[in-house]
Structures are given as C-alpha cells and as structure tokens.
ZATOR-816665 format. One line per 4 residues: their letters; for each residue x negated, y negated, z of N, C-alpha, C, O, CB. Coordinates in steps of 0.02 Angstrom, whole numbers, always signed. Glycine has a CB too. Example, Ala and Ser with C-alpha at 12.3 -4.5 7.8 and 13.67 -1.06 7.14 Angstrom:
BEGIN
as	-660/+284/+390/-615/+225/+390/-660/+165/+390/-712/+166/+423/-565/+224/+452 ~ -642/+112/+354/-684/+53/+357/-645/-2/+394/-670/-57/+402/-704/+30/+286
***
This chain:
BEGIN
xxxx	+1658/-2174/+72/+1684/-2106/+74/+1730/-2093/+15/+1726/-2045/-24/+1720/-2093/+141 ~ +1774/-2141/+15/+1833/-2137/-40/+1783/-2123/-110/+1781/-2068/-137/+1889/-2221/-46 ~ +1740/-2188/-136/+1712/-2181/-180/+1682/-2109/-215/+1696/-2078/-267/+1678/-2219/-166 ~ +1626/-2098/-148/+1593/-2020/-150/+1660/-1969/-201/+1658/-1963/-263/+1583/-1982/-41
xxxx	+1699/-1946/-169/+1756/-1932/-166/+1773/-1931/-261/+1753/-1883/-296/+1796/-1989/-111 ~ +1811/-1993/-292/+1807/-2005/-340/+1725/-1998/-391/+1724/-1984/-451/+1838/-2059/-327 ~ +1680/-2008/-358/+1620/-1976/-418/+1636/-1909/-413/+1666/-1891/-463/+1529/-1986/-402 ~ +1626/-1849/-359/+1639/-1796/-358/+1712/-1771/-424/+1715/-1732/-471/+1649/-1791/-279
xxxx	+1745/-1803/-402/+1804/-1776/-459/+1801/-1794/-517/+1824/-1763/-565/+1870/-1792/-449 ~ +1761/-1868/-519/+1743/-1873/-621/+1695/-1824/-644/+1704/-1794/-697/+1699/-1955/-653 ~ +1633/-1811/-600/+1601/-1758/-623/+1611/-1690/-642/+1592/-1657/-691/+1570/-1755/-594 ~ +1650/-1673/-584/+1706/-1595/-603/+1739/-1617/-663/+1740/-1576/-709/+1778/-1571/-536
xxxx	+1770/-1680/-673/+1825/-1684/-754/+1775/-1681/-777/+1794/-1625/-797/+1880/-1749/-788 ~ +1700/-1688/-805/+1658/-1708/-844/+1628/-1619/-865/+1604/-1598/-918/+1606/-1771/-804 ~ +1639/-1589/-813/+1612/-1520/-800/+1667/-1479/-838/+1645/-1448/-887/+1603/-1498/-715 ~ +1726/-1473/-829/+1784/-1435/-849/+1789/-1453/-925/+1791/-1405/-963/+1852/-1454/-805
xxxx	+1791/-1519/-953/+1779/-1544/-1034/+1726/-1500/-1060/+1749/-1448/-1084/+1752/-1631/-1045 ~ +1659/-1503/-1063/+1611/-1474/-1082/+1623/-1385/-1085/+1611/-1351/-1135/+1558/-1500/-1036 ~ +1648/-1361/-1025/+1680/-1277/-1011/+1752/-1276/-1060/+1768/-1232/-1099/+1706/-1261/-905 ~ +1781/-1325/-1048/+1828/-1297/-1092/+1807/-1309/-1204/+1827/-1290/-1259/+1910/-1347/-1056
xxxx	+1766/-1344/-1177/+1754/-1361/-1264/+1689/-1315/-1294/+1670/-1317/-1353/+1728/-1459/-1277 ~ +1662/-1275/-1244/+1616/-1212/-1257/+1663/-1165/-1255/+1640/-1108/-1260/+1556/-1196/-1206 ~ +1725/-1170/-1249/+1737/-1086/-1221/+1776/-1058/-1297/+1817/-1096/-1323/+1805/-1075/-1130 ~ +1760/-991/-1329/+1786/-966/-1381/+1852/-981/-1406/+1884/-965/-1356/+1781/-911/-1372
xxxx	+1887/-996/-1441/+1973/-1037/-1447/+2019/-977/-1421/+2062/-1000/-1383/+2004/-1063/-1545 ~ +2025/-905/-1430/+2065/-876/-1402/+2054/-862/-1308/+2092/-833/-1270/+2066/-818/-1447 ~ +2003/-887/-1295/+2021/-895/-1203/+2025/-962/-1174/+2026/-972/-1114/+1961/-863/-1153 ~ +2029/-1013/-1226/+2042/-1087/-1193/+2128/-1079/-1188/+2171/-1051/-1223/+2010/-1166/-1253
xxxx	+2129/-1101/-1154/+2218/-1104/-1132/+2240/-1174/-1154/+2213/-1229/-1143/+2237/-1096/-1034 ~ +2295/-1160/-1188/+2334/-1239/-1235/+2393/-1254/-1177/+2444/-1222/-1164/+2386/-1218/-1341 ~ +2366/-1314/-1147/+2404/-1338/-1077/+2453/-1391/-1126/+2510/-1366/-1126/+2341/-1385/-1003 ~ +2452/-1446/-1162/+2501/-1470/-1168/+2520/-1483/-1240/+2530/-1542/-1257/+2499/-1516/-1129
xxxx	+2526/-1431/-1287/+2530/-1400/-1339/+2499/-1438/-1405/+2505/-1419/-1463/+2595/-1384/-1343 ~ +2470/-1484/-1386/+2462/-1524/-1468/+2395/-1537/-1444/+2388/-1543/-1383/+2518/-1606/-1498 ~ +2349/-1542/-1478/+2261/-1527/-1476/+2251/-1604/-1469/+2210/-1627/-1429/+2213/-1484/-1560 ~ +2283/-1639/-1503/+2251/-1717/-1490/+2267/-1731/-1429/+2225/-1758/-1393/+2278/-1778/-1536
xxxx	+2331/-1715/-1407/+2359/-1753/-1336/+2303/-1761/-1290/+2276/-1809/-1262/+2420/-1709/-1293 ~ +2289/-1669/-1292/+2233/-1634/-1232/+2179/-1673/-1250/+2151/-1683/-1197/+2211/-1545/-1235 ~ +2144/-1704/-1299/+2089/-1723/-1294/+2113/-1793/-1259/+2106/-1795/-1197/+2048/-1720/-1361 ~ +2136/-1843/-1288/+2163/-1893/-1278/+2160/-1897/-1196/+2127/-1937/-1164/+2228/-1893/-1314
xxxx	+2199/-1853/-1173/+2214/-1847/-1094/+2141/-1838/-1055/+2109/-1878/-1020/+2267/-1773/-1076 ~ +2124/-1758/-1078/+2064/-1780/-1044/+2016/-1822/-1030/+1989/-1836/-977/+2044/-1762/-1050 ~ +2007/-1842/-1095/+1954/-1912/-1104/+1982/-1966/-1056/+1940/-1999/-1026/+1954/-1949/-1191 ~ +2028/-1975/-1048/+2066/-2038/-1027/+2058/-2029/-927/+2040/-2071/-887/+2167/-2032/-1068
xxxx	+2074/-1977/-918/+2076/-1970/-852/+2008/-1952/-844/+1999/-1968/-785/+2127/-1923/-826 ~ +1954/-1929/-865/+1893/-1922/-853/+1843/-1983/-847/+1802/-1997/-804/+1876/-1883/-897 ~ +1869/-2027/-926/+1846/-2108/-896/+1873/-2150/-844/+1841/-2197/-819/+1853/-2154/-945 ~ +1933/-2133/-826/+1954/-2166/-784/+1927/-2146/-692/+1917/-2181/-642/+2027/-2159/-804
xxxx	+1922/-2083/-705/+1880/-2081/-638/+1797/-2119/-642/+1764/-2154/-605/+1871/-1992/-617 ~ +1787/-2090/-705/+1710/-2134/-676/+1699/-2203/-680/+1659/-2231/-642/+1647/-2114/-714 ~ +1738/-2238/-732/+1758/-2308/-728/+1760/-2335/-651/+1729/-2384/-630/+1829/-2315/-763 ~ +1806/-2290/-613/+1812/-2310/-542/+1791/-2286/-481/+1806/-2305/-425/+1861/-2314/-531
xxxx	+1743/-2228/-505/+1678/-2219/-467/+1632/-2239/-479/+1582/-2217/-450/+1658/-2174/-459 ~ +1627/-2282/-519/+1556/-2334/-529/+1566/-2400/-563/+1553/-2409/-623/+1498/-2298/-577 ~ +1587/-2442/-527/+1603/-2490/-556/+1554/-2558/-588/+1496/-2539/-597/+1644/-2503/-514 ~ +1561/-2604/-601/+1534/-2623/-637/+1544/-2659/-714/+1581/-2625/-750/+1512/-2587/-629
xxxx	+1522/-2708/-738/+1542/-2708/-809/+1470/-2657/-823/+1483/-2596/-821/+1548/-2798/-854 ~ +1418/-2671/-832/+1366/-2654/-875/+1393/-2554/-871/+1390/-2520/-922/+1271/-2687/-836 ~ +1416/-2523/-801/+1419/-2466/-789/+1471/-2429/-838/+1466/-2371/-859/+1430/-2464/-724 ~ +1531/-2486/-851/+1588/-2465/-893/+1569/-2451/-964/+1592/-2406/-999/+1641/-2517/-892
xxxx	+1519/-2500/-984/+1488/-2509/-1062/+1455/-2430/-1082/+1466/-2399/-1134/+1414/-2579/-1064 ~ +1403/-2403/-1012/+1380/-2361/-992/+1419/-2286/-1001/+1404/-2249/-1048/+1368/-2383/-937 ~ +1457/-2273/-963/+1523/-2235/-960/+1554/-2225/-1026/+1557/-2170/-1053/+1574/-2270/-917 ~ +1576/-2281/-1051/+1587/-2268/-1137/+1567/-2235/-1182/+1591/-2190/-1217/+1577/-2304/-1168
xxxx	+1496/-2274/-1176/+1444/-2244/-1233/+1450/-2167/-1216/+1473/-2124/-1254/+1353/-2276/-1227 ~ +1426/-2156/-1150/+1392/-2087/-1146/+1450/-2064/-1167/+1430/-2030/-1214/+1360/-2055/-1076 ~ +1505/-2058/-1167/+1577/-2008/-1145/+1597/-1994/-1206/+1629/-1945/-1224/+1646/-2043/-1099 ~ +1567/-2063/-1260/+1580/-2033/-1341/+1536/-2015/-1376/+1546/-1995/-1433/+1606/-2071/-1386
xxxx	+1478/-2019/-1347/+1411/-1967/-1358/+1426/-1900/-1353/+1414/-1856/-1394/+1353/-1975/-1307 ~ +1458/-1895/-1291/+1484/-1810/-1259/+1546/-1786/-1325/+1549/-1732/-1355/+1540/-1818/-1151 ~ +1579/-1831/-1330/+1627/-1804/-1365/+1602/-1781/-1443/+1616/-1731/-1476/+1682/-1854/-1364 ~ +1573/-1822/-1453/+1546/-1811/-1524/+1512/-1739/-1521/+1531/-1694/-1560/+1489/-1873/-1548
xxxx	+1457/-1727/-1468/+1401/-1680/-1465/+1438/-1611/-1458/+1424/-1553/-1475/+1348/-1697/-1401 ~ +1500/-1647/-1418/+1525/-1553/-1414/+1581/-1544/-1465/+1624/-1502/-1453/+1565/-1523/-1326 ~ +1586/-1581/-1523/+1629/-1565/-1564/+1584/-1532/-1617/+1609/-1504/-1667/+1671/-1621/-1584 ~ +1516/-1534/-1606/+1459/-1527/-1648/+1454/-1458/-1646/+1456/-1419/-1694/+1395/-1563/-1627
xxxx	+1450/-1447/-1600/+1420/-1390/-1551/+1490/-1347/-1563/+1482/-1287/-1571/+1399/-1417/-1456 ~ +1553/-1372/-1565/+1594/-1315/-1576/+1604/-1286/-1673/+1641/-1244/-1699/+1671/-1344/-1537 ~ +1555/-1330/-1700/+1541/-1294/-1776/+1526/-1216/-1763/+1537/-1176/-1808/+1467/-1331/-1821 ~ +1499/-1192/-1693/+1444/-1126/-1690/+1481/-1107/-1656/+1438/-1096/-1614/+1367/-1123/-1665
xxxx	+1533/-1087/-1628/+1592/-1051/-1572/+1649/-1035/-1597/+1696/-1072/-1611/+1616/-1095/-1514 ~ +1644/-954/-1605/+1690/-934/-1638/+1776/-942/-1608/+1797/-957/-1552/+1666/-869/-1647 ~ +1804/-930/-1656/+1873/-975/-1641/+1875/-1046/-1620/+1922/-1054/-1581/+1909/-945/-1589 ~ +1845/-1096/-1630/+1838/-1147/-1610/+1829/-1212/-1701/+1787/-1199/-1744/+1770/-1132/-1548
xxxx	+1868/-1261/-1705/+1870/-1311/-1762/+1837/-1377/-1750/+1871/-1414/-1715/+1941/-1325/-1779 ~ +1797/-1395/-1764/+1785/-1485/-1757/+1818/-1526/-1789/+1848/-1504/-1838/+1724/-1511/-1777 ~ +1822/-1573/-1779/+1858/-1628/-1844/+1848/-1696/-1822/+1831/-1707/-1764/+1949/-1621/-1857 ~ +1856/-1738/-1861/+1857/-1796/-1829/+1909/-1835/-1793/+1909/-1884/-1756/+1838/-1829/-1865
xxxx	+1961/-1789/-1820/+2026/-1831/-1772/+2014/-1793/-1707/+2019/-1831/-1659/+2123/-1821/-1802 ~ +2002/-1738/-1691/+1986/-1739/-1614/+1928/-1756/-1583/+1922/-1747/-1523/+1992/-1684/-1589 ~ +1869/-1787/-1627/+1813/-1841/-1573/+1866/-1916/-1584/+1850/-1963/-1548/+1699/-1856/-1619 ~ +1918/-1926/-1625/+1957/-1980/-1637/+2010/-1978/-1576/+2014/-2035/-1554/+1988/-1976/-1710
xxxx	+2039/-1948/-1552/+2088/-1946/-1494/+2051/-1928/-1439/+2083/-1929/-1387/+2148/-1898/-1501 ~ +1969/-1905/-1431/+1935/-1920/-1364/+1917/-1971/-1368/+1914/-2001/-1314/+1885/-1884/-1341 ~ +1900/-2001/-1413/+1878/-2075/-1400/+1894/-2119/-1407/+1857/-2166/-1421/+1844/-2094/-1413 ~ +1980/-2125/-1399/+2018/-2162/-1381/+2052/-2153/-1332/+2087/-2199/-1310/+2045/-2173/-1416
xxxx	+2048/-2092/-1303/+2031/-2079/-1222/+2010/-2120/-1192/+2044/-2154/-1154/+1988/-2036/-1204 ~ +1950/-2126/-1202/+1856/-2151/-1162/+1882/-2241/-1150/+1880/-2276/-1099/+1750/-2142/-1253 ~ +1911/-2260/-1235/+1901/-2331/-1228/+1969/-2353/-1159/+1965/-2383/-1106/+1915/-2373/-1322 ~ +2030/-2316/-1197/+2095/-2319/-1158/+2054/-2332/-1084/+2036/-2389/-1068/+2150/-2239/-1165
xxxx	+2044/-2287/-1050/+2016/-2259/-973/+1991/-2311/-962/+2027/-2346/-927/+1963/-2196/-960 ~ +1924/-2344/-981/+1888/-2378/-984/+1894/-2437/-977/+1861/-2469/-936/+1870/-2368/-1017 ~ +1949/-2469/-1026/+1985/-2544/-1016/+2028/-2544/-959/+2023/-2593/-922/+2033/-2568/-1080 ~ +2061/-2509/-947/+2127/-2505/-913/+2086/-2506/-846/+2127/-2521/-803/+2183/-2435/-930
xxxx	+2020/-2496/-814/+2010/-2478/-766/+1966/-2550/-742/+1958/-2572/-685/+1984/-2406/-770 ~ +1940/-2575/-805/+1886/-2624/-805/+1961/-2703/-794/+1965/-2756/-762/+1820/-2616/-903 ~ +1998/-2671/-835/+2045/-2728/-822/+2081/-2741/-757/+2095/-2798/-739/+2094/-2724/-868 ~ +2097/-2684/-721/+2134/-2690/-683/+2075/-2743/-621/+2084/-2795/-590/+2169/-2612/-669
xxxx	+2020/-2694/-627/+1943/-2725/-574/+1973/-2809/-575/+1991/-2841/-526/+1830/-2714/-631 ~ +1974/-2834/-647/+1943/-2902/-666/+2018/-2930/-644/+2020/-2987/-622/+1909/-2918/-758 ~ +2074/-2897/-649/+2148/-2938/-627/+2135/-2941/-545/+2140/-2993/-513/+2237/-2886/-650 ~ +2120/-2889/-520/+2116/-2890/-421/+2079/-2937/-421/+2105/-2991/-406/+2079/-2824/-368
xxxx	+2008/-2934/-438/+1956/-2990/-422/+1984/-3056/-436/+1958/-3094/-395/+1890/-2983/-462 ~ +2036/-3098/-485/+2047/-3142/-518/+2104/-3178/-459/+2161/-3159/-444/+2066/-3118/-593 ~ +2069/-3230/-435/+2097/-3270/-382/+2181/-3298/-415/+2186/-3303/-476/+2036/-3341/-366 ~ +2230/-3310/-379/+2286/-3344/-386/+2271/-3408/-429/+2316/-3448/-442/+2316/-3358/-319
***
C-alpha cells in the first residue's frame, strides 16, 4: 500500500517537471528564486521518490538514465517556448539532482540491508 502510494507521488513529481518545463516563462512561477536550486530540487526529490518506489539496483541505474534523458529532452524542447532559456547548467543542476536522489536512496537501501 505504502509503496503504491510513493509510485503515485513520483509520477505526479515526474508529471509537474515536464508541465512546469513546457509552460511559457512568464506563467511558470519562481518558487525558490534561483533557477538552478529549482532544478536541482526537483530532480532530487523526484528521484528520490522513484528510487524508493522501485527499488532495486538495476531499477536505480534505470531511474537515472531515464530522469537525465528527461532532463536533457525538455531542455531541448524549451529552445521552441517562448519565454523559456536552455543551457547546460540547468540540465547540469537536474542532473545532479537525479544522481544526488539516486545515491542517497540506493545507499541508504544498502546501509538498512547491511547486517551489524
């Protein structure tokens, strides 16, 4: 149940990233004022839910890839959306998001599992 639960909410973070990185730059709302943070953050709490709604090593490797696939694709994609900039330092602070989320979640798995 819990699990269910946690996929449901990585997918909504996964859903809200994509909506907010399509949406024109004067109706995206600047929540915590510096553009890298927000990517950074999101990425980070978005891998971290699915990191721990699907666990796994091979799933985490999984999770990665795709999440800096995503990041890349919609920084691509915001070349064509007016008011909107790509760059590489913001697929650079989502995807150090992705990895952050990612370790931190895979590590913590491998410290619980890791007998006295």
């Amino acid at each position: 149940m819990l699990i269910g639960a946690i996929r449901v909410a990585a997918w909504f973070a996964v859903l809200v990233i994509i909506i907010l990185s399509v949406t024109p730059g004067w109706l995206r709302p600047d929540i915590l004022g510096e553009k890298h943070i927000e990517h950074l953050t999101a990425y980070l709490g978005t891998a971290m839910l699915l990191a721990t709604g699907y666990p796994g090593r091979s799933q985490s490797i999984k999770i990665g890839v795709l999440l800096l696939l995503c990041s890349g694709i919609l920084e691509i994609v915001q070349l064509g959306i007016s008011g909107r900039t790509s760059s590489v330092a913001d697929f650079a602070a989502s995807s150090l998001g992705v990895l952050i989320g990612v370790m931190v979640i895979y590590g913590l798995r491998v410290a619980v599992k890791r007998p006295p």
